[in-house]
C-alpha positions in Angstrom: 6.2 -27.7 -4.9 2.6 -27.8 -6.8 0.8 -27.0 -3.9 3.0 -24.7 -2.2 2.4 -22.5 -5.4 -1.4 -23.1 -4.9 -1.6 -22.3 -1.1 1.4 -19.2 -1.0 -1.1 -17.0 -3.2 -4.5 -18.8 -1.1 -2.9 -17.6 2.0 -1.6 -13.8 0.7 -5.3 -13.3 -0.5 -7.1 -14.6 2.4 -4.5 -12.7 4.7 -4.7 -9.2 3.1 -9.0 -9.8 2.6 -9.0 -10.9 6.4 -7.3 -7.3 6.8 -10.0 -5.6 5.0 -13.2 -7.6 6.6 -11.7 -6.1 10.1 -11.1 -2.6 8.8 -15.2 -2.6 7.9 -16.3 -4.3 11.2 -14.6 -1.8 12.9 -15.2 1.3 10.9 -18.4 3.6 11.3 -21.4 4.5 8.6 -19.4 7.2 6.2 -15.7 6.9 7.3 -14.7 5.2 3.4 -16.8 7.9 1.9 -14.9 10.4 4.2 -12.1 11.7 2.2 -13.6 11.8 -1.6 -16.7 13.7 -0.5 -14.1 16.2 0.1 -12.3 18.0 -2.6 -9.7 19.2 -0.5 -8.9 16.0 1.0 -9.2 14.2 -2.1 -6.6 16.6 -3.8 -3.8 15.8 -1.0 -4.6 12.2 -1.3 -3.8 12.2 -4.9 -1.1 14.1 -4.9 0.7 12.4 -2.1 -0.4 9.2 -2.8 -0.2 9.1 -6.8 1.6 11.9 -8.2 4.4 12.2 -6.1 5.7 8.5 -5.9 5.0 8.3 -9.8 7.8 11.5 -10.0 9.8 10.4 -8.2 10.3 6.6 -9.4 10.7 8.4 -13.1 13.5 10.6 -12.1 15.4 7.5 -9.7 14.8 5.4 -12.6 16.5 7.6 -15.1 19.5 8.7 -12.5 20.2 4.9 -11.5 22.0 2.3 -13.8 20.0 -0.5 -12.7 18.3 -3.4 -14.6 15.3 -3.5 -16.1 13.7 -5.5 -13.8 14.4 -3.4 -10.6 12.8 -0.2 -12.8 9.8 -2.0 -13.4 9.4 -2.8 -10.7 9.9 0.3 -9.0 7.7 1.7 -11.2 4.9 -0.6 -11.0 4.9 0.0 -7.0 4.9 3.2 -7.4 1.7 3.6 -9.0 -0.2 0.5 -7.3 -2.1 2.4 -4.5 -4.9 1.4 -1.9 -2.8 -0.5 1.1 -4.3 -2.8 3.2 -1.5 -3.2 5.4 -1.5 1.2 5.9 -4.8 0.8 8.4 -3.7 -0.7 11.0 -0.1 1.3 11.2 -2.3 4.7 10.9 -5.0 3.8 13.5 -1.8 2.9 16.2 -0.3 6.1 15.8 -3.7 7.9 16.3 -5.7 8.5 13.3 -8.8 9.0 12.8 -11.3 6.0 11.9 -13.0 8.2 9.1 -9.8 9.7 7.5 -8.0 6.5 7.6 -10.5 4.3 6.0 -11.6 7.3 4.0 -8.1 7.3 2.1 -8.9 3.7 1.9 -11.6 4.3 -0.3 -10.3 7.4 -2.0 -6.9 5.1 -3.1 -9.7 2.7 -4.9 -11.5 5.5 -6.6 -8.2 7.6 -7.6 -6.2 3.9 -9.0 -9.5 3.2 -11.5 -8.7 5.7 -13.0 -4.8 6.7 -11.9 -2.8 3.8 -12.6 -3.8 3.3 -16.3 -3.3 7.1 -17.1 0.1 7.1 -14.9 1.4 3.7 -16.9 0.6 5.0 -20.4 3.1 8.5 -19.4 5.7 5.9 -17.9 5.5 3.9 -21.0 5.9 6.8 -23.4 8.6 8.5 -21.3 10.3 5.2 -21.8 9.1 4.1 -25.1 8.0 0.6 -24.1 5.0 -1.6 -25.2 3.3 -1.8 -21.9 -0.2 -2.2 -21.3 -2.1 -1.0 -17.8 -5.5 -2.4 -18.7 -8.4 -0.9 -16.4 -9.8 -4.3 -16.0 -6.7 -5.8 -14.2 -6.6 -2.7 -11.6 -10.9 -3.4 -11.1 -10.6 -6.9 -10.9 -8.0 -6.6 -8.0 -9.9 -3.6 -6.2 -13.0 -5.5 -6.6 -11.3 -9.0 -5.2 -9.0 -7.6 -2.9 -11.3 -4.6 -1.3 -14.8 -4.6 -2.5 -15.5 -7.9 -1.2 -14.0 -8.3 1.9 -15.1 -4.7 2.6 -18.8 -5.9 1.8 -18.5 -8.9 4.1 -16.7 -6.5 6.9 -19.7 -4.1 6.5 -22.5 -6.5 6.6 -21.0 -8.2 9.5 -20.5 -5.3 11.8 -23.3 -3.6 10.8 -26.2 -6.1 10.4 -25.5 -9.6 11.3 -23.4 -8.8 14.6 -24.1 -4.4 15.1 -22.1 -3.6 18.0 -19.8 -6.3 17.9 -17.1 -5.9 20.4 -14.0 -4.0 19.2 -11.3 -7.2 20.1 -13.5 -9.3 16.9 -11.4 -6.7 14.1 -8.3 -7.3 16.4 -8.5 -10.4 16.5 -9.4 -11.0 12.5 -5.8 -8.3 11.9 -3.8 -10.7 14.3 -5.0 -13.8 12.1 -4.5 -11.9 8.9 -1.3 -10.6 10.2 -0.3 -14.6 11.0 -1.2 -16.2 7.9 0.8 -13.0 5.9 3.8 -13.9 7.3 3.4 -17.7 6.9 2.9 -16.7 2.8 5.5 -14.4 2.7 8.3 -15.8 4.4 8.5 -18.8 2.2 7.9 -16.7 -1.1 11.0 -14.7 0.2 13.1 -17.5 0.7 12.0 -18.7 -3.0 12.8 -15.4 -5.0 15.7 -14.5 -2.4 18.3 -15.8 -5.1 16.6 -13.3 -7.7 16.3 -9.9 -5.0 20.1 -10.6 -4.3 20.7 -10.3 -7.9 18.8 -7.4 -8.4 21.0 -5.4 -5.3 23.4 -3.0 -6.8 23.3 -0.1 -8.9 21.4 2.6 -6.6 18.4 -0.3 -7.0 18.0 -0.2 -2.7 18.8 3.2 -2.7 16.3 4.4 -5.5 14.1 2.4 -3.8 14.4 4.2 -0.5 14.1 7.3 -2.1 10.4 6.5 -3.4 9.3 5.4 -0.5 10.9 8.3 1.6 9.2 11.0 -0.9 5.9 9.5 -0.4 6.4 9.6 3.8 7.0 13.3 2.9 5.1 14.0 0.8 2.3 12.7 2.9 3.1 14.1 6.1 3.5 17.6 4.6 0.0 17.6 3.3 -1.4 15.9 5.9 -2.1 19.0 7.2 -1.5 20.7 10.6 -2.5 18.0 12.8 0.3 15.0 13.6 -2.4 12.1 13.3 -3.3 13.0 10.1 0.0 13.6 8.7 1.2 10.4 9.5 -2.3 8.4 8.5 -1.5 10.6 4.8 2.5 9.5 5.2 2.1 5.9 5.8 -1.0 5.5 3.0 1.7 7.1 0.1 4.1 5.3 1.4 3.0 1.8 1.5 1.9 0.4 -2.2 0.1 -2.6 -3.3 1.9 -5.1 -4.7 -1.3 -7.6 -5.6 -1.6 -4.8 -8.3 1.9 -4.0 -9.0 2.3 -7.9 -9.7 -1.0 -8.3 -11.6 0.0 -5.9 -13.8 3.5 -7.5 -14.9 1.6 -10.6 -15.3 -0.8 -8.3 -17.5 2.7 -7.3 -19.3 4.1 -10.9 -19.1 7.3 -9.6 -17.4 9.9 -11.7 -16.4 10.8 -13.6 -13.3 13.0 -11.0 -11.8 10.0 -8.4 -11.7 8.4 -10.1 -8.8 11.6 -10.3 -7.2 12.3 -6.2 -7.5 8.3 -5.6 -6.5 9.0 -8.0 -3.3 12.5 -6.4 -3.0 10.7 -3.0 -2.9 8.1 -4.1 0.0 10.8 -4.8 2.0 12.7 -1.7 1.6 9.5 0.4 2.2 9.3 -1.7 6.0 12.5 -0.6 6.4 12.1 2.7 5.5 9.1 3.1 7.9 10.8 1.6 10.8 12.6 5.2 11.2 9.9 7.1 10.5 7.9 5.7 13.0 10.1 5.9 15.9 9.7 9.2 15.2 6.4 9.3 15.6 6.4 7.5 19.1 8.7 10.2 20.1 6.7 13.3 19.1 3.2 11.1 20.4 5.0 11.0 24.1 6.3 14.6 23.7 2.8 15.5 22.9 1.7 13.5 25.8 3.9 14.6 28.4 2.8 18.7 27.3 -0.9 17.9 27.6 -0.4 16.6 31.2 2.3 19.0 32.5 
């Protein structure tokens, strides 16, 4: 059991930095500097990403009778940006290299300074003694993109320049592997502790986050159906690394980790809709430009 609670959190790391590492073999010089050296962008990005999950998780949070657990940890996902899963969703549906990664890079710029602010206004809406220490939010940035981005950069761009596009496949297909042998048994460990937390409006308030950051994002995503869904799927996907770091920073209970889990799984869920919907505009889209 020891070691299992040493390796689980090895593997999560090493997964979602394996994700990262591919992202900056395969990106080009520029595309995570894309979106913040445009205001415009940058603006969309943080109110899709940040501002409109954060309103919406306060008002669910005060409609639903849940515990508070599941609000924390609603909340906590709510302002934990920067996905690492979000690249390789946006990229399939056909987004651009430079805006995806670009909203990569924005997301660690805007949480520096985003999450604190956003967890001192939760706290004093709810008149709670939490802390959202800067430090925490940099430390997991700085382990959990900084570096593997580094590594990813340096690889594709000076050790192995040119490196053939199936290397960053191959890296997400390992990441994507050694995810699911992390998660699966962390599920079946706090499953006993999300089943408690079910009830209340806690899936639906859920849902309803995750839903207002896939619209939020693909209305400002602007005109173009590639970019709205690369916006969509970056605010609607969060960060649990941080969202758990910062209960640990808090020293929340137990349950906690099971609502932020219990919330990861909702968002999947959510998206599974969402992006049928896309593979059905894509092939209408398709169809038109060859008829």
């Amino acid at each position: 059991m020891e070691i299992a609670k040493t390796i689980i959190p090895l593997l999560l790391t090493v997964s979602l930095g394996l994700l990262v590492i591919a992202a900056g073999i395969a990106s080009s010089r520029g595309d995570f500097a894309y979106v913040i050296s445009r205001p415009r962008l940058l603006a969309k990005a943080l109110v899709a990403v940040m501002i409109v999950p954060t309103i919406v998780a306060l008002v669910v949070i005060l409609i639903f009778p849940m515990s508070h657990s599941a609000k924390a940890g609603i909340f906590l996902m709510a302002i934990s940006p920067v996905p690492p899963l979000m690249p390789g969703r946006a990229l399939k549906f056909g987004g651009s290299a430079g805006y995806v990664y670009g909203l990569q890079g924005a997301g660690a710029v805007l949480a520096l300074v985003m999450v604190p602010l956003l967890g001192l206004v939760g706290a004093s809406i709810y008149g709670v003694d939490a802390h959202f220490p800067v430090s925490v939010v940099a430390r997991n940035i700085f382990i959990g993109l900084v570096v593997p981005l580094a590594i990813g950069l340096i690889v594709g761009r000076w050790v192995f320049p040119g490196v053939s596009p199936s290397v960053p496949r191959t890296i997400t297909l390992i990441a994507n592997v050694l995810l699911v042998l992390a998660f699966i048994p962390l599920l079946v460990a706090e499953t006993p502790a999300i089943m408690a937390l079910i009830g209340n409006g806690t899936v639906v308030a859920m849902a309803a986050v995750v839903v207002a950051g896939l619209l939020g994002g693909h209305i400002l995503g602007g005109p173009e159906l590639r970019d709205r869904s690369t916006l969509a799927f970056t605010a609607a996907i969060r960060h649990p690394g941080i969202a758990l770091a910062l209960a640990g920073a808090n020293h929340a209970a137990k349950p906690v980790t099971a609502a932020v889990l219990l919330f990861l799984l909702v968002g999947l869920l959510v998206l599974v809709p969402y992006q049928m919907f896309l593979n059905r505009r894509l092939k209408r889209l398709s169809v038109g430009t060859q008829g």
